[in-house]
C-alpha positions in Angstrom: 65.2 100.1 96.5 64.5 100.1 92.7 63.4 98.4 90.1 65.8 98.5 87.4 68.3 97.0 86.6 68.5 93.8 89.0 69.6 90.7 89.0 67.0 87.4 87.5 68.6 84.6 88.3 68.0 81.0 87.6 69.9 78.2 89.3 69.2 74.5 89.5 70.9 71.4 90.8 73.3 69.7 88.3 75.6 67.2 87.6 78.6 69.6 87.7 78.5 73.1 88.9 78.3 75.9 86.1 78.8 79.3 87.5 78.1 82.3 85.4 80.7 83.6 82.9 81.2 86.6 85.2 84.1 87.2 87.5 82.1 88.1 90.7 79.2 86.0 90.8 82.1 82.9 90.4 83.9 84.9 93.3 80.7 84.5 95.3 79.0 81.3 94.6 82.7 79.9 95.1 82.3 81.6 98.7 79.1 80.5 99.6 80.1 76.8 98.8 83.4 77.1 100.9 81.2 78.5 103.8 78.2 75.8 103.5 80.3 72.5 102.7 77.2 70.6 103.5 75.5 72.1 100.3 77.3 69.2 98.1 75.4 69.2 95.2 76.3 70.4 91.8 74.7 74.3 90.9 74.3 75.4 87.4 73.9 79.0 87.4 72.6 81.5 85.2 72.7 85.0 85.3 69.4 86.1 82.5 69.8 89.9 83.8 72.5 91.5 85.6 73.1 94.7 88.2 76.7 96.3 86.3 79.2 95.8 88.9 80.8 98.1 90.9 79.2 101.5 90.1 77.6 102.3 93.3 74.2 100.4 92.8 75.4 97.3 95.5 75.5 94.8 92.7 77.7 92.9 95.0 75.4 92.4 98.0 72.2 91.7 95.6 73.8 89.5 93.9 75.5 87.6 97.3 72.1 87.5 99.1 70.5 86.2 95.6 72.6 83.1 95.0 72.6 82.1 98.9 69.2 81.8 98.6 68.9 79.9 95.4 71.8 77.9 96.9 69.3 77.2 100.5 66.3 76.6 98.9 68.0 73.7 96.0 69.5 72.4 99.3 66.1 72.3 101.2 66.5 75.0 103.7 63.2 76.9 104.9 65.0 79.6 107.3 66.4 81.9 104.8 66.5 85.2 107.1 68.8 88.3 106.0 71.2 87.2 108.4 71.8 83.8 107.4 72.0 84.7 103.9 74.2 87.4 104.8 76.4 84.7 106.5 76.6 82.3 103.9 78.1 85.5 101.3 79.8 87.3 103.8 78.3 90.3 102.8 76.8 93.5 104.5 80.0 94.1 106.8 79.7 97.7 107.4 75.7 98.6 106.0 73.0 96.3 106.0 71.2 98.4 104.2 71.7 96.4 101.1 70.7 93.2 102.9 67.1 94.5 104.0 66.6 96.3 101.2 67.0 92.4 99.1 64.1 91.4 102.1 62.0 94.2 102.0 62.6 97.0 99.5 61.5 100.4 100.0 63.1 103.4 101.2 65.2 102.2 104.2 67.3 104.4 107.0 70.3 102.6 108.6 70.3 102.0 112.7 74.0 101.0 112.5 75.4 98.1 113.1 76.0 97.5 116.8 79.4 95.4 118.0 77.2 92.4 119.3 74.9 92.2 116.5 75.8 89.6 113.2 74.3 92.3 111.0 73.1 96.1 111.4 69.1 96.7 112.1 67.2 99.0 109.9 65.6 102.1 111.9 62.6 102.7 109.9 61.0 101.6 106.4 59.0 103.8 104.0 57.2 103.0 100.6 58.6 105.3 98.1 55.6 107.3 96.6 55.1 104.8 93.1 54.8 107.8 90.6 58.8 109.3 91.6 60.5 108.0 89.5 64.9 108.1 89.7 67.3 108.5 86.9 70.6 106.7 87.3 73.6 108.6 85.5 76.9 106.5 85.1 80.2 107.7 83.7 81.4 105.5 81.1 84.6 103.1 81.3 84.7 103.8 85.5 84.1 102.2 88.6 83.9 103.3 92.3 86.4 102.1 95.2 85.4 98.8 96.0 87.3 95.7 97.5 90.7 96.3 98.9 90.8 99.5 98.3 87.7 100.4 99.7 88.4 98.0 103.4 91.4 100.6 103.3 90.0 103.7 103.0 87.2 102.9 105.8 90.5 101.9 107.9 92.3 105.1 107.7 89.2 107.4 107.1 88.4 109.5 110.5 85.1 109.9 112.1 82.4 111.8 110.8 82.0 114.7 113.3 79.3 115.0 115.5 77.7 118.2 113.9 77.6 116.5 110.4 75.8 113.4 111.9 73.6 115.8 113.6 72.8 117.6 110.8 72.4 114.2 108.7 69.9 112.7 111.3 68.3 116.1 111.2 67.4 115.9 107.4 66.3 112.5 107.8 63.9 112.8 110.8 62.5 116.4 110.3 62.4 116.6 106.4 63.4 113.7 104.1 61.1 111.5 105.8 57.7 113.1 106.1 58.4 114.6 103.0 58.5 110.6 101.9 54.8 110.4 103.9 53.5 113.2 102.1 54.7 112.8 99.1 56.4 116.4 99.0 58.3 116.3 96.3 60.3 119.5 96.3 60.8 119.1 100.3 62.3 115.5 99.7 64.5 117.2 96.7 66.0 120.1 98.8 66.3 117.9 101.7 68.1 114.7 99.6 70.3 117.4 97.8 71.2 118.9 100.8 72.3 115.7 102.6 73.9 114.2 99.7 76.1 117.5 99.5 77.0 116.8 103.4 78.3 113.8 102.6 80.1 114.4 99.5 81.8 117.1 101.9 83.1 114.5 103.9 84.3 112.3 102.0 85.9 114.7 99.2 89.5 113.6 100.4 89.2 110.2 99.8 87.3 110.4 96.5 89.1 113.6 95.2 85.8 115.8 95.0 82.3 116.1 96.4 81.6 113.1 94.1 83.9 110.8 93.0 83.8 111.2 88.7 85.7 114.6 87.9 83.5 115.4 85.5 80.2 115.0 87.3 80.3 118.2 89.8 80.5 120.6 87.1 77.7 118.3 85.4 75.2 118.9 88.7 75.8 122.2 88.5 75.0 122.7 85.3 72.0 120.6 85.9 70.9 122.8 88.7 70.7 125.8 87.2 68.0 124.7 84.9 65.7 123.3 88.3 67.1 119.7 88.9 67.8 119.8 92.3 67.1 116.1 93.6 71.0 114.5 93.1 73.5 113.0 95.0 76.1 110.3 94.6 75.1 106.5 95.0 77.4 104.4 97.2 80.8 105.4 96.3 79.9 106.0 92.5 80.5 107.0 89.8 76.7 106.6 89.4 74.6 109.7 90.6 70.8 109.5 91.3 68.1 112.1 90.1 65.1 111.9 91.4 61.9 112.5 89.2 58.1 113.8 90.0 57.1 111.7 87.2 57.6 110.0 84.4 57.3 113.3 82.4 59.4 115.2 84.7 62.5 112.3 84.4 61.7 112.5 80.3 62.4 115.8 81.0 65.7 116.1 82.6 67.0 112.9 80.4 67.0 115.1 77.4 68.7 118.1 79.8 71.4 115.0 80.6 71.9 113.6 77.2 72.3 117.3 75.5 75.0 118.4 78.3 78.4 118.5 77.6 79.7 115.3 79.7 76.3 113.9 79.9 75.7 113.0 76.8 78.6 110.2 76.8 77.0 108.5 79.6 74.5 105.7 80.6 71.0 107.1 81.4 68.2 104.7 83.4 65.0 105.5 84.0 64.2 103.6 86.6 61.0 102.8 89.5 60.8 102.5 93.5 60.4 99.1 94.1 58.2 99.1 98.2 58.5 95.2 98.0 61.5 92.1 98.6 62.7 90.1 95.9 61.0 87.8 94.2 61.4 84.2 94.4 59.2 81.2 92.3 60.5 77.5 92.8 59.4 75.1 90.1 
């Protein structure tokens, strides 16, 4: 998980409900009311910082998880797991990944999600090493597949074969991990490159490339020839992550970024690891 940006949100009980001016936190609190129509009173929402939406950062499941729990505790509930608040938002359907993440933060792997189970389970936690540091490079003016279209593609897309997940679960358990232990920085960027390249790969079809912006595989290229080699796609995109030895090393490649060609049209964030769950203070 990271830092930057995030949601702060600050809700409190009202005489009418006020939801945010924004399309999908409306969407959601509107859900999370329909789904708990014991929670009666009145919410006034407001959103003083915002994730943008639908770039491949999981604004959507932060943002669900957040208000269902501003939503329990105004309505006196103490038992706020991930799976409740999961419930109440109907969020986390196919990764719960997002979900933990909003619980615990770190650097999570994904057990799957099991047919008997209300959410997946998380196979193993790490703390990010706190001096990495991650850029986060976003096209302007487009989004990633998300709602309809995205329950779609999943529908029609076909399996992953056996010798890709093999070779995925390799580069997790025998190098992105202990690199993450160690604190092996060039390991962890040959081994996150490689495995964001296998799954680009996979999903080229559906996205219409190894990452879903048309512009942004010649951009890592170009990157890569001057020693940036820590990159891969975030969610569906069009966002891309660079990972950082430092905060000198991500000054570094931001000036690389914002004097290349595409680059220097798009949103650059320098951003943190954030090795703890959200934060909550009730006043």
């Amino acid at each position: 998980m990271i830092k930057n940006p995030g949601f702060l949100l600050v809700a409190k009980l009202s005489n009418i409900d006020q939801a945010p001016f924004q399309e999908q936190a409306a969407g959601l609190l509107a859900r999370i009311q329909a789904n708990c129509p014991e929670w009666k009173q009145p919410t006034a929402v407001e959103l003083a910082e915002s994730i943008p939406g639908h770039v491949g950062l999981g604004s959507g499941t932060q943002l669900g998880m957040a208000l269902s729990e501003a939503m329990g505790i105004l309505h006196g509930e103490t038992e706020l797991t991930a799976q409740r608040l999961a419930s109440y938002s109907r969020r986390g359907q196919r990764s719960s990944i997002g979900l933990h993440g909003y619980m615990e933060g770190g650097f999570l792997v994904d057990a799957g999600h099991q047919q008997e189970e209300a959410i997946g389970q998380i196979a193993c936690r790490y703390d990010f090493p706190e001096d990495w540091r991650i850029l986060l490079v976003t096209p302007e003016e487009t989004t990633g597949m998300h709602g309809d279209d995205e329950t779609l593609t999943f529908a029609k897309l076909s399996s992953m074969s056996q010798a890709r997940t093999g070779e995925l679960s390799r580069l997790t358990l025998t190098e992105i991990l202990p690199s993450l232990k160690h604190s092996d920085f060039e390991s962890f960027s040959k081994a996150i490159r490689a495995y964001g390249d296998l799954v680009g790969e996979f999903f080229s079809l559906t996205q219409g490339g190894d990452y879903s912006h048309p512009e942004m595989g010649p951009f890592v290229n170009r990157l890569s020839e001057q020693g940036v080699r820590a990159i891969a796609q975030s969610s569906w995109g069009p966002t891309v992550s660079i990972f950082a030895k430092d905060e000198s090393d991500a000054d570094r490649i931001s000036s690389l970024i914002k004097s290349d060609e595409s680059g220097q049209h798009w949103t650059v964030r320098i951003t943190s690891p954030l090795n703890h769950g959200r934060a909550v203070s009730v006043e």
